[in-house]
PAKOL-281427 format. One record per residue: y, z, x of N, C-alpha, C in turn. Coordinates in Angstrom, 2 decimals, always signed. Layout:
NODE     n.v     n.w     n.u    ca.v    ca.w    ca.u     c.v     c.w     c.u
NODE       Y       Z       X       Y       Z       X       Y       Z       X
...
This chain:
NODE     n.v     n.w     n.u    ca.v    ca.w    ca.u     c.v     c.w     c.u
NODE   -1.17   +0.00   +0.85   +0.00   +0.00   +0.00   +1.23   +0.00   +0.89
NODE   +2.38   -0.88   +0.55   +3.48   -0.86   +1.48   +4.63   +0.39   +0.91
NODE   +4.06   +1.16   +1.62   +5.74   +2.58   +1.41   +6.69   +2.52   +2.31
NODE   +6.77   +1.73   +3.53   +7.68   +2.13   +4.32   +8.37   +0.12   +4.74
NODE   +9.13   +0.24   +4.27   +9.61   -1.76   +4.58   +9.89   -1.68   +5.91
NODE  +10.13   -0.70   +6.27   +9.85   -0.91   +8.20   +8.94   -1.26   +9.13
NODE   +7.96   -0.95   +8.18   +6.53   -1.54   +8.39   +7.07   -2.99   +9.37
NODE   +6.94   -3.75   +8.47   +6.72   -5.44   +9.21   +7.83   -5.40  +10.35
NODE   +8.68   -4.62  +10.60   +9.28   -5.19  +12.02   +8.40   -4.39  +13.11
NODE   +7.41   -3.91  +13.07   +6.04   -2.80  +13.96   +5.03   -4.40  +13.91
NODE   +5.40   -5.16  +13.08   +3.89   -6.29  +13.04   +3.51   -7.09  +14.52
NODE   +2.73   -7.39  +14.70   +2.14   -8.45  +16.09   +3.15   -9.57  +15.84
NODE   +3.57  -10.25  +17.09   +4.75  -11.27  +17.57   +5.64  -11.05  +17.06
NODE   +6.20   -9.75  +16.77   +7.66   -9.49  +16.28   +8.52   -9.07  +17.39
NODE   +8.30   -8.16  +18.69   +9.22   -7.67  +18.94   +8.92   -7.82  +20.36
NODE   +9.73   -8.21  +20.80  +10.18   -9.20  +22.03   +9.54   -9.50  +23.56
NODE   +9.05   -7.74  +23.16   +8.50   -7.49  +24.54   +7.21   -7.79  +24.89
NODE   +6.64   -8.07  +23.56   +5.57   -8.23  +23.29   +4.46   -9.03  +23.96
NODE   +3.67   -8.67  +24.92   +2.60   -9.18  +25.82   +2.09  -10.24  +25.12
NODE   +1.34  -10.24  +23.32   +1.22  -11.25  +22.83   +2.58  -12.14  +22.44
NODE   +3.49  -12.17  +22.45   +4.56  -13.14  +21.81   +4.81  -13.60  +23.17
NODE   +4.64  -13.33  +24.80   +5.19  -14.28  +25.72   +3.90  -14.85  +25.74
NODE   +2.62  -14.70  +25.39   +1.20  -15.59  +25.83   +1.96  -17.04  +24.64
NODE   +2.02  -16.39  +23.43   +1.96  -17.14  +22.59   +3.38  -18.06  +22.76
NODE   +3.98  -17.98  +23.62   +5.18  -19.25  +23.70   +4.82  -20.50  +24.98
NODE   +3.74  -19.95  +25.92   +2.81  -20.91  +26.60   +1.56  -21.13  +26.24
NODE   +0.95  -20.66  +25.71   -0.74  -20.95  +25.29   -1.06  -21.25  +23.97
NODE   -1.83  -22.37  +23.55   -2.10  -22.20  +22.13   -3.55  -21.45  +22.68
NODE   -2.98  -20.48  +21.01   -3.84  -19.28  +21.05   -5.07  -19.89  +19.98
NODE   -6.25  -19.37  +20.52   -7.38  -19.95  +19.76   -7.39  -19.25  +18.26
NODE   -8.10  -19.69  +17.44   -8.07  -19.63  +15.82   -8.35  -18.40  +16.02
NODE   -9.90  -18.19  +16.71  -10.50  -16.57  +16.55   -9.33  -15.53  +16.61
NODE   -8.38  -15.52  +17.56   -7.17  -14.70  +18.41   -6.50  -14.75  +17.09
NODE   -5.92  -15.90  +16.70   -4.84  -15.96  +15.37   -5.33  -15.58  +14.47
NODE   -6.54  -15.41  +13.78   -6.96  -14.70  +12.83   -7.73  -13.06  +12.95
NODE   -7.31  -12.63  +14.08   -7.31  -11.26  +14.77   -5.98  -10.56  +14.69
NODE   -5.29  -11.23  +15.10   -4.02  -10.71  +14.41   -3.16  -10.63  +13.17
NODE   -3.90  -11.95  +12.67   -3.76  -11.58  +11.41   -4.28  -10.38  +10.59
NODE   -5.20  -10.35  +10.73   -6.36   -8.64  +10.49   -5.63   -7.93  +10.68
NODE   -5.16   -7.63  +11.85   -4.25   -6.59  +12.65   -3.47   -6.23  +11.66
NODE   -2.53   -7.63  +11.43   -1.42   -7.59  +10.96   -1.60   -6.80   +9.68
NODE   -2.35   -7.54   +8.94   -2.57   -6.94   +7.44   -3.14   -5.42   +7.37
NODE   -3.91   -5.27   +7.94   -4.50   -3.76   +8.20   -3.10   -2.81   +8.00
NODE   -2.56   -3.13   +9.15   -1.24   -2.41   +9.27   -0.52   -2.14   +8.25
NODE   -0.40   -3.12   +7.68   +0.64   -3.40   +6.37   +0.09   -2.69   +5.18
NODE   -1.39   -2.49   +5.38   -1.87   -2.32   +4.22   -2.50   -0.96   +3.75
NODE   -2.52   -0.53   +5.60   -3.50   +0.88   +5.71   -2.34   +1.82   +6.36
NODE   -1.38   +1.23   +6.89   -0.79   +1.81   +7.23   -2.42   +3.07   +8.38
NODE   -1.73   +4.39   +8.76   -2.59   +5.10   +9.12   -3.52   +5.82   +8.72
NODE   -3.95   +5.28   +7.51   -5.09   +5.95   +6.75   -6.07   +4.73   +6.73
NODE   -7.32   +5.26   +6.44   -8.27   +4.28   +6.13   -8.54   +3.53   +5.29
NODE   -7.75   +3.53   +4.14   -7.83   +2.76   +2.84   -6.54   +2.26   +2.48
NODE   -6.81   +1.32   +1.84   -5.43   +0.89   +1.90   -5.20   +0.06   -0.01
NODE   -4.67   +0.29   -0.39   -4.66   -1.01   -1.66   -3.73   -2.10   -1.45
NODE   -4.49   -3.46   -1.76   -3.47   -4.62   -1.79   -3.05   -5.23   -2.84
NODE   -1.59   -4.93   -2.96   -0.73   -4.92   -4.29   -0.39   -6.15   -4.29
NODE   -0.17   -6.66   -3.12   +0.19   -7.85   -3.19   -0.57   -8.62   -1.84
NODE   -0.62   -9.88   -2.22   -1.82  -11.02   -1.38   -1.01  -12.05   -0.13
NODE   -2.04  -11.81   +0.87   -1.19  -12.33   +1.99   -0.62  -13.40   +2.19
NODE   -1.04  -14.30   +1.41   -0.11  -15.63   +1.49   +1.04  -15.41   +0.64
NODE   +1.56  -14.25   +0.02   +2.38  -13.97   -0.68   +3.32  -13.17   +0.39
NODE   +2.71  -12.11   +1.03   +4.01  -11.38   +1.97   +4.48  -12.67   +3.04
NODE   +3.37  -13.72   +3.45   +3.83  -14.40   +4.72   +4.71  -15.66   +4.04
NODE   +4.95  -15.63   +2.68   +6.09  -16.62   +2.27   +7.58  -16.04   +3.32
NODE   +8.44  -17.11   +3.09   +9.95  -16.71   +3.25  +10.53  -15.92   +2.45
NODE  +11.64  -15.44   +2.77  +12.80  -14.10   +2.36  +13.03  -14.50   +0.87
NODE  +13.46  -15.98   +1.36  +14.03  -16.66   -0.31  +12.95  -16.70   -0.89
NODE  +11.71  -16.81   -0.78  +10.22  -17.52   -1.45  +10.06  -16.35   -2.15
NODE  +10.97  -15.24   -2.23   +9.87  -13.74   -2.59   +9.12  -13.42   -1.48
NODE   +8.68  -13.38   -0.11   +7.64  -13.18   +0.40   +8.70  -11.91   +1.66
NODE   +7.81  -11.49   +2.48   +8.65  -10.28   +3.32   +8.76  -11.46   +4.88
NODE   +8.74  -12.59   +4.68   +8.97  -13.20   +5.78   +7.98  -13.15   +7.06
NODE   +6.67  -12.27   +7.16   +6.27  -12.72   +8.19   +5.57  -13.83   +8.38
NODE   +5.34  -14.54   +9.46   +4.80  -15.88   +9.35   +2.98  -15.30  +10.23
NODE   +2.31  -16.21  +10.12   +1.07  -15.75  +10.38   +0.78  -16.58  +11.54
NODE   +0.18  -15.47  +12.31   +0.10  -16.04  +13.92   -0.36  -17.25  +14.11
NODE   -1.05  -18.23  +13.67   -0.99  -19.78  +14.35   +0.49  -20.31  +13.79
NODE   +1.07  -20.16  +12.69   +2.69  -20.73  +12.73   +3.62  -20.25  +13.37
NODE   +3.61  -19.08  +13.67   +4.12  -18.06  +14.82   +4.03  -18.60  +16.52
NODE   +2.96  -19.54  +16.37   +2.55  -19.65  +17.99   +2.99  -21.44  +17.60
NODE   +2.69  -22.04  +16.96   +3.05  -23.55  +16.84   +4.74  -23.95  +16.86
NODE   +5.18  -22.58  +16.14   +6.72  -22.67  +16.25   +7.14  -22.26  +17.81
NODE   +6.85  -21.44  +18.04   +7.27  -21.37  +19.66   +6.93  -22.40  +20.68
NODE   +6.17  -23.14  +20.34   +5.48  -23.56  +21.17   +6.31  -25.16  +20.84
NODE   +6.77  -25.15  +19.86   +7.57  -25.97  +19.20   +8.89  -26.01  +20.14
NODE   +9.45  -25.20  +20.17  +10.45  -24.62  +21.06  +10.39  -25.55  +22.30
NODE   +8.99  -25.65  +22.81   +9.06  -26.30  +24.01   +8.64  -27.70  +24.41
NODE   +8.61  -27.85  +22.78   +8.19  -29.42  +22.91  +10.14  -30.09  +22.46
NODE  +10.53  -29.74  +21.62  +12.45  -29.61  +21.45  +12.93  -29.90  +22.37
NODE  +12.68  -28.93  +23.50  +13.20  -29.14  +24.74  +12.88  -30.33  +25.33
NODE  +11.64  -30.55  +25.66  +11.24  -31.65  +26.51  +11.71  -33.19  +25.66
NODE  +11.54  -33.49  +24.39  +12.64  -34.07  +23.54  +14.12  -34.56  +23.87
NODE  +14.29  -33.45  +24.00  +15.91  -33.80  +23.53  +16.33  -33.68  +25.33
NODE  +15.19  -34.01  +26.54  +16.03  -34.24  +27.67  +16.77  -33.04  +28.31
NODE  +16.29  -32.03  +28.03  +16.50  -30.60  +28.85  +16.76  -30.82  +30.39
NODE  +18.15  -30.40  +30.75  +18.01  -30.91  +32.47  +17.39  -29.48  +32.78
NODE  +16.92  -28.54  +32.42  +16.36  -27.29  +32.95  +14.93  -27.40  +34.40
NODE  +14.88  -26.97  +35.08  +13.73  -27.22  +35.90  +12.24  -27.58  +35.16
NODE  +12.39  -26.48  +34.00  +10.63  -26.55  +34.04  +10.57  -27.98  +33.26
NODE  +11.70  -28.31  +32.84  +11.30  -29.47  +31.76  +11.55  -31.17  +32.53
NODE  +12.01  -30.52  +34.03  +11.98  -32.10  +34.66  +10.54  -32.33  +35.30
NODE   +9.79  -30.34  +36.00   +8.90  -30.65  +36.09   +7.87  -31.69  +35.35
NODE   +7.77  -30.81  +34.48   +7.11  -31.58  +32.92   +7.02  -33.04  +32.80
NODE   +8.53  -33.32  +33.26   +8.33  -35.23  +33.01   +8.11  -35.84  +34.16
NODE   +8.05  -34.98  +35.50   +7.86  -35.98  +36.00   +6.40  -35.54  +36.54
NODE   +5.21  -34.38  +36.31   +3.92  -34.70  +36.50   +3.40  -35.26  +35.19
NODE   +3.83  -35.22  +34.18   +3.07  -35.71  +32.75   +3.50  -36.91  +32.11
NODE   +5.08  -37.34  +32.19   +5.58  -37.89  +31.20   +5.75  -39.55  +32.20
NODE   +6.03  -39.10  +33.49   +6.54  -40.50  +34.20   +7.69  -40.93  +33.03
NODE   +7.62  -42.53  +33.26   +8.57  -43.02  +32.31   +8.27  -43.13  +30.65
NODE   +7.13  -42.45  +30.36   +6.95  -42.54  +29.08   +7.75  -41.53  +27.68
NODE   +8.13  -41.79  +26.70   +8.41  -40.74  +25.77   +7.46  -39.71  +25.13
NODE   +8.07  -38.72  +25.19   +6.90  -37.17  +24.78   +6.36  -37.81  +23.64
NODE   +7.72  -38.14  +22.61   +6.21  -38.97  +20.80   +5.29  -39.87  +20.78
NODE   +5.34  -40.47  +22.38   +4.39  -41.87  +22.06   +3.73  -41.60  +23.08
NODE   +2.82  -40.35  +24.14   +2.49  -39.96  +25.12   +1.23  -40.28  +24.56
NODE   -0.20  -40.59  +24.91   -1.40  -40.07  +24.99   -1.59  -38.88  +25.46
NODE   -2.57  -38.12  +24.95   -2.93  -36.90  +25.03   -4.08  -37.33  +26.70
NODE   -3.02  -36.40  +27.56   -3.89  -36.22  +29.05   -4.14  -34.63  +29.30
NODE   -5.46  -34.65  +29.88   -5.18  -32.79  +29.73   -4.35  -32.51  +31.06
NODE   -3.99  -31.28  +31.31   -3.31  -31.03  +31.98   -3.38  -29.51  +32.44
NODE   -2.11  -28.87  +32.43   -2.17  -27.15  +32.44   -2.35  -26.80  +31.02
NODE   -2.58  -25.10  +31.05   -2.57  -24.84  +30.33   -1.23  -24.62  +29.03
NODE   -0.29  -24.80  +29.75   +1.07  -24.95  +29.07   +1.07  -26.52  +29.27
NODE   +0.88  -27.41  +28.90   +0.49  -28.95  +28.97   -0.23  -29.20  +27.68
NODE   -1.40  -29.14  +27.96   -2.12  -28.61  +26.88   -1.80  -28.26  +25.28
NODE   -1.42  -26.73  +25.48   -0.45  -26.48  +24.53   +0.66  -27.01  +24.02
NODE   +1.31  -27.91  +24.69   +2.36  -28.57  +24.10   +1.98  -29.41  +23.79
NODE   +1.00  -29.83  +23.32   +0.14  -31.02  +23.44   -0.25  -31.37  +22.06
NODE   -0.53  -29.47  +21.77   -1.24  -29.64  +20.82   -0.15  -29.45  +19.44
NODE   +0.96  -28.43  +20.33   +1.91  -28.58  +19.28   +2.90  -29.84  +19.06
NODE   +2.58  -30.63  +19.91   +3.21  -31.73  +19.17   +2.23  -32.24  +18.14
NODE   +1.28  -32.74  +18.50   +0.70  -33.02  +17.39   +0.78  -32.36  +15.86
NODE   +0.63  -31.22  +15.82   +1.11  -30.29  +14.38   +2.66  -30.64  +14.25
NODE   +3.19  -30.74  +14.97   +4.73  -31.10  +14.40   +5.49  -32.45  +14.28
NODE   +4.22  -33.79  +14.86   +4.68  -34.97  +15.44   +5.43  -35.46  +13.58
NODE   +4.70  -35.05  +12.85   +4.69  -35.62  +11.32   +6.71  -35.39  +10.95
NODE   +6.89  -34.08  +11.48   +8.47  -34.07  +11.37   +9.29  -34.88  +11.84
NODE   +8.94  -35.40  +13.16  +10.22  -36.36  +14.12  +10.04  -37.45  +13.00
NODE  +11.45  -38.21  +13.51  +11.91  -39.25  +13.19  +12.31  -40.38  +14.69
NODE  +11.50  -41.43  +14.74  +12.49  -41.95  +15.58  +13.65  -42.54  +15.56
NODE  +14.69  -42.44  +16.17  +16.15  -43.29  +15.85  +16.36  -43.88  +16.96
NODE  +16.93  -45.12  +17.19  +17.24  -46.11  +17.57  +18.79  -45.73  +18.52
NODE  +19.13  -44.97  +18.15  +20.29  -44.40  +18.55  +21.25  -45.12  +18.85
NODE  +21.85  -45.02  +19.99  +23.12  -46.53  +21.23  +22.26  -47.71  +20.91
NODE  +20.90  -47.84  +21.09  +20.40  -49.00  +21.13  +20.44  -49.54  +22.73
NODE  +20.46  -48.55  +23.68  +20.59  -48.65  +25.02  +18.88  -49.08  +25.39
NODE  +18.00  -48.73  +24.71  +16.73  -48.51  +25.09  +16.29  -50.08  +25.38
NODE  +15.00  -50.10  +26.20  +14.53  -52.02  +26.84  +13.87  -52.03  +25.69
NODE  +14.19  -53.42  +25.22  +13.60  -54.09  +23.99  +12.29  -54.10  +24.39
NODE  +11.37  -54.05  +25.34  +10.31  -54.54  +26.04   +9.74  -53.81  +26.64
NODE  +10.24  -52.85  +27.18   +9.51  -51.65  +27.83   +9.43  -50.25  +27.25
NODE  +10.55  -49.73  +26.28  +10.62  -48.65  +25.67   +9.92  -48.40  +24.21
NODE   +8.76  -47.56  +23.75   +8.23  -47.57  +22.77   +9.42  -47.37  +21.73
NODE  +10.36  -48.19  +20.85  +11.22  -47.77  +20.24  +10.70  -48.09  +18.57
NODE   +9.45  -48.73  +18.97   +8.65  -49.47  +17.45   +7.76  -47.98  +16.71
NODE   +7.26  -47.57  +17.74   +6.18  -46.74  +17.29   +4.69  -47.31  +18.26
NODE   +4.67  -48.14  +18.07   +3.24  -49.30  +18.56   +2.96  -49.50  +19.75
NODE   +4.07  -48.84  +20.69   +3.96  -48.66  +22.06   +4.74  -49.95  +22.57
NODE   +4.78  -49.88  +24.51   +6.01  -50.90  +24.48   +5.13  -52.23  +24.29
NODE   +6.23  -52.78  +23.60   +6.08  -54.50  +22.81   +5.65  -55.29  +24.14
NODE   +6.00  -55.02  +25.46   +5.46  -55.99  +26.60   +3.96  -55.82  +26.68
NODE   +3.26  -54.75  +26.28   +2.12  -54.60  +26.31   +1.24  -54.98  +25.34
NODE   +1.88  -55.73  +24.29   +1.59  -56.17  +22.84   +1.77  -57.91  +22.93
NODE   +2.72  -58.51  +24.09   +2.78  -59.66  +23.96   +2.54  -60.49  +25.35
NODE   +1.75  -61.36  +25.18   +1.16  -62.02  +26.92   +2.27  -62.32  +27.55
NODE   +3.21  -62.97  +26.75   +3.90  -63.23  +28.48   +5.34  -63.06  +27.57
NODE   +6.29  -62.71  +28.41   +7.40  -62.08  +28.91   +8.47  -63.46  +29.00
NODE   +9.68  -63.95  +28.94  +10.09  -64.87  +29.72  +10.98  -63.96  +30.35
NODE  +11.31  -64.27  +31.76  +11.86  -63.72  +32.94  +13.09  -62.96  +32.30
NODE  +13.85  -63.82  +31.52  +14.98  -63.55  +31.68  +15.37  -62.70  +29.97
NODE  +14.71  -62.47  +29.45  +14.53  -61.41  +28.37  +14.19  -59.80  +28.99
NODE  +13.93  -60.06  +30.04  +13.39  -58.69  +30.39  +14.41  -57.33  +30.53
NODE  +15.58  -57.70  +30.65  +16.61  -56.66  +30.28  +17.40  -56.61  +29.22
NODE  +17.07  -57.72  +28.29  +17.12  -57.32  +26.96  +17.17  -56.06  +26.28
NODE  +17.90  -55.31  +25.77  +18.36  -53.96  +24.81  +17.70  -53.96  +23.71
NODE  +17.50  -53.03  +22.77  +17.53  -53.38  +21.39  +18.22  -53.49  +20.79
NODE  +19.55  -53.01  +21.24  +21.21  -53.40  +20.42  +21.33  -54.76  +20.31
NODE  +21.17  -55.37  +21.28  +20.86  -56.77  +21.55  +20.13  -57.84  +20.29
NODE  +19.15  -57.03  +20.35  +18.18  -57.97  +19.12  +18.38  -57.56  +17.34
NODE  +19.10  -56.22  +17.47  +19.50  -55.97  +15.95  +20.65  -56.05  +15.55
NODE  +21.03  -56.45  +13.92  +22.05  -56.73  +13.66  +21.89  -55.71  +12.63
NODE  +23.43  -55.01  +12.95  +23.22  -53.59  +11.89  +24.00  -53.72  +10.48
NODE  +23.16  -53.93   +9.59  +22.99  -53.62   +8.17  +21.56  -54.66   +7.89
């Protein structure tokens, strides 16, 4: 039974220092682990320090949002996909930060993070790997300046178009995509 609403800021990946919340912003954490803490979690919530506990209300109901009616906690694999999210954003949007030039230049070379094949790698590699995939469904690609090579840059989706068409003529090859579209 929940008597004390202070409860959920005591929950697993809430509070900062937390040995599990820095694993979980480099590692995807395996299902078994995420549904261990979930246990955790609910136990807590539910037993507080006694052994019995009644559930008044059902867990996909507390782990809604604030506005949803729910007490906002999110449940450890969205907890770990969002962080982990965090570091796929970064590598995205061109982070001049160290770890994220590392990143592109043992994994990414000249390729874009949305149109990467999955190579294994580290274990923070890996993991970002996997959270792109759970989150790839959100991006959008945009076309942006239109600075990008008509020919070398995956700007289709389908990967780059030179690898889609036998031959090239010489002098297309620095072709833009601003170049080839007319906007409206």
């Amino acid at each position: 039974m929940l008597l004390n609403p202070g409860f959920s800021s005591l929950l697993p990946l809430r509070g900062a220092k937390s040995p599990l919340l820095l694993l979980a912003q480099v590692a995807w954490l395996p299902q078994s682990t995420c549904d261990s803490i979930d246990k955790m979690a609910r136990n807590f919530l539910w037993k507080g320090t006694s052994n019995m506990g009644i559930h008044l209300v059902g867990w996909d109901k507390i782990t809604k949002p604030k506005k949803l009616g729910g007490l906002g906690i999110r449940k450890a694999r969205e907890a770990n996909t969002s962080l982990l999210g965090k570091l796929v954003w970064n590598i995205h949007k061109n982070s001049d930060t160290l770890w994220v030039q590392v990143i592109k230049h043992k994994y990414l070379k000249e390729e874009l993070l949305l149109t990467i094949k999955k190579k294994p790698g580290s274990v923070t590699w890996n993991a970002i790997m996997k959270a792109l995939l759970a989150l790839k469904d959100g991006f959008q690609f945009r076309l942006g300046d239109g600075k990008s090579s008509f020919w070398y840059t995956d700007w289709s989706g389908i990967g780059n178009l030179a690898n889609h068409v036998l031959y090239v003529d010489i002098h297309d090859i620095e072709i833009r995509v601003r170049d080839v579209f007319i906007d409206g």
